[in-house]
N, C-alpha and C positions, 0 to 999 in steps of 0.2 A: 459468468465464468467463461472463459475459452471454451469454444467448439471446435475439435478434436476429427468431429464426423464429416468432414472433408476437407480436401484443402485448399479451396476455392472461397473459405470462410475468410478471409485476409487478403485476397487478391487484392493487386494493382489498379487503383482507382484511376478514371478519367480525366476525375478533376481533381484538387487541392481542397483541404479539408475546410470548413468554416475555422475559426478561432472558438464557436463556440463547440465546434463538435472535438476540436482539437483539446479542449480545456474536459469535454466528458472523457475521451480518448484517455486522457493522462490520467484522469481520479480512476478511470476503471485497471488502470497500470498499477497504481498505487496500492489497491486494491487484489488486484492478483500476485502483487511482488508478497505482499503482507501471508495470502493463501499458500504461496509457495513455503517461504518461507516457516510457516506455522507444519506444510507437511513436514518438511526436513526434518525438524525439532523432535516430530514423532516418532519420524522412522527412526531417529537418533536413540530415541528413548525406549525405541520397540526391540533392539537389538543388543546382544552381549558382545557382537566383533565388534571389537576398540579400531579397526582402521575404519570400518563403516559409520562408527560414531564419528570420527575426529574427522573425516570428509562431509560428512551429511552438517553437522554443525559448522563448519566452513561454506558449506553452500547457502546454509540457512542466514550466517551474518553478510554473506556475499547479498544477501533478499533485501536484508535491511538496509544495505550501505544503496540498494539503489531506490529504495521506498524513499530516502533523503533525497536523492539527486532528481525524484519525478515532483517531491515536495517543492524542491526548491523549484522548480521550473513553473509548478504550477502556482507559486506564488507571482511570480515572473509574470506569467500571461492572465493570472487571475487575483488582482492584489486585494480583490473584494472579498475575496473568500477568506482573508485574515480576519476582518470585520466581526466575519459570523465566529471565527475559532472564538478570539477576544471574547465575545460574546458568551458565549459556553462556560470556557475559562471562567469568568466573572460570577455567572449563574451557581457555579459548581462552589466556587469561595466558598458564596453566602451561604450556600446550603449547608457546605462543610461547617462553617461558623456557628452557625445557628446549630447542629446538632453537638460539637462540641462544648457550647455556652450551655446546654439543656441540663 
């Protein structure tokens, strides 16, 4: 998760990032778009003022619309990483199949 406790945690690198650190960089983006967003929802949920909902819910799908835009890029630099989704995907059918056939 984000560290908060200075702000020297994100400073200006020297060099350029690898491709491979750029490709964890982005799943960890992914990842915290997802964390944000899931606050929102709650604080949406934890409240009776209708303008604090109807904002918090706005910021919450403003999370997701960028969880898409870090997906798609990281398909882009990472096209192997569809491989393994497929792969899951797949795994999950059969499983679904098999317990529906039971």
């Amino acid at each position: 998760m984000p560290e908060f406790s200075t702000p020297f945690s994100v400073k200006h690198s020297d060099r350029k990032l690898t491709n491979e650190e750029l490709i964890r960089a982005i799943k960890y983006s992914i990842a915290a778009e997802y964390e944000a967003s899931q606050i929102y929802e709650q604080l949406a949920e934890s409240t009776d003022y209708q303008n604090a909902k109807i904002v918090l819910q706005e910021v919450s799908d403003d999370e997701k619309v960028h969880v898409g835009c870090f997906k798609k890029l990281l398909d882009i630099l990472y096209p192997e990483g569809k491989e393994f989704e497929k792969q899951g995907e797949e795994e999950i059918s059969v499983l679904l199949n098999q317990k529906t056939s039971s």
